[in-house]
Each structure stands twice: as C-alpha cells, then as structure tokens.
N, C-alpha and C positions, 0 to 999 in steps of 0.2 A: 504494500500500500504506500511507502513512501517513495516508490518508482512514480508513483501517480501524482503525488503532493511533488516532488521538484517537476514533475511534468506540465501540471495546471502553475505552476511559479513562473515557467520558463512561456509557454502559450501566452501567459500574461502580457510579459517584458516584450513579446512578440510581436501585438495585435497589428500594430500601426504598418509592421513592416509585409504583413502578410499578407493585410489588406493591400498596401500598396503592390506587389509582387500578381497578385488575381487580379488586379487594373490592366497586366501588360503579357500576363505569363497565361494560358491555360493551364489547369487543374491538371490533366493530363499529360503535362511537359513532360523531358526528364531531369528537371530537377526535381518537380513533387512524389516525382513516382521514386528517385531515389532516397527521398527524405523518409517518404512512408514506407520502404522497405527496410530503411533502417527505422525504424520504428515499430516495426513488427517485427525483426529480429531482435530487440535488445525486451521489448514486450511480450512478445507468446512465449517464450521459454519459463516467465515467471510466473503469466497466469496459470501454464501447462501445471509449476510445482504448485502451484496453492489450491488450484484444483485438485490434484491429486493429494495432498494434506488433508484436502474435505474443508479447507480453511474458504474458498470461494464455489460460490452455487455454481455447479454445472451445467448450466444450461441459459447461459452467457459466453461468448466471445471477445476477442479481442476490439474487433471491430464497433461493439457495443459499448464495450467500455470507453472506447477515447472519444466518440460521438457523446457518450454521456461527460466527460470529465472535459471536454472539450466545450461543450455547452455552459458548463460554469465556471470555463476562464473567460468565458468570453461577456460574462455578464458584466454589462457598464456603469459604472457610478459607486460600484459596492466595494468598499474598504478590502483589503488582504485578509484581513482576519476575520472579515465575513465570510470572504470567497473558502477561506481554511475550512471554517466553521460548516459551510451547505456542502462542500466536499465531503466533510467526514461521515452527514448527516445519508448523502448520497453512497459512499464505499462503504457505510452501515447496511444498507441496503445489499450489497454483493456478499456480504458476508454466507454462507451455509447453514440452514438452519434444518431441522428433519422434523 
C-alpha cells in the first residue's frame, strides 16, 4: 500500500505537466505506453504478493487500482492530507475481507 501512497504523491507533483503533454502527445504514443509498462511492471508483481497473502481482495486488478488511486490524485482544491486521508479510506476498501 505504500507503493500507492508515493504513487498518488508523485501523480500529484505531476498534474500540470500531464495535462500539458495530452494537449500535444496522444494517449497512445510511445512515451505513454512506455510509462505505463513501466508501471505495471514495478505494480503487478506486488498486487500479484498481497493477493496471494489474502492481504488484497481478488477480484481486483491492477488496472482498477490506478484508475481508482488515480482518481484521487487528481482531485482539485483538496489539501495533501486530505488526498492521504480518502486514499487510505479508498485502499481500506481493497483490503480482503471473507
């Protein structure tokens, strides 16, 4: 979970520049596409262990997750310690429950 928390920090510090970049770049360039494969190789290997811990619900993906954590970096106007705070309230939710 704190692969996600420096994730939603760094998305943060980002916005401005990313937005600027989808003004000029498509989505499906290859810089996005090797940005997003590195981000699902340093990401699936740890959902892969915590799912298999039984510590996150199986029946989630990687790609769910960052559209989720991705969603509240993105949110405007809200404090860091707020954004920390809906994060955690949100990766409370992924946790595995039976």
């Amino acid at each position: 979970m704190s692969w996600l928390h420096r994730f939603v920090g760094y998305m943060a510090t980002k916005q401005a520049l990313a937005q600027e970049l989808l003004d000029y770049v498509d989505r499906e360039a290859p810089l996005f596409r090797s940005c997003r494969a590195m981000m699902y190789q340093a990401g699936e290997p740890l959902l892969e262990r915590a799912q298999a811990a039984g510590a996150v619900r199986p029946d989630t993906d990687l790609s769910e997750i960052i559209q989720m954590v991705g969603g509240i970096a993105k949110i405007q106007g809200a404090e860091s310690a707020q954004i920390e705070h809906i994060l955690d309230i949100a990766l409370d939710g992924l946790r595995y429950r039976e």
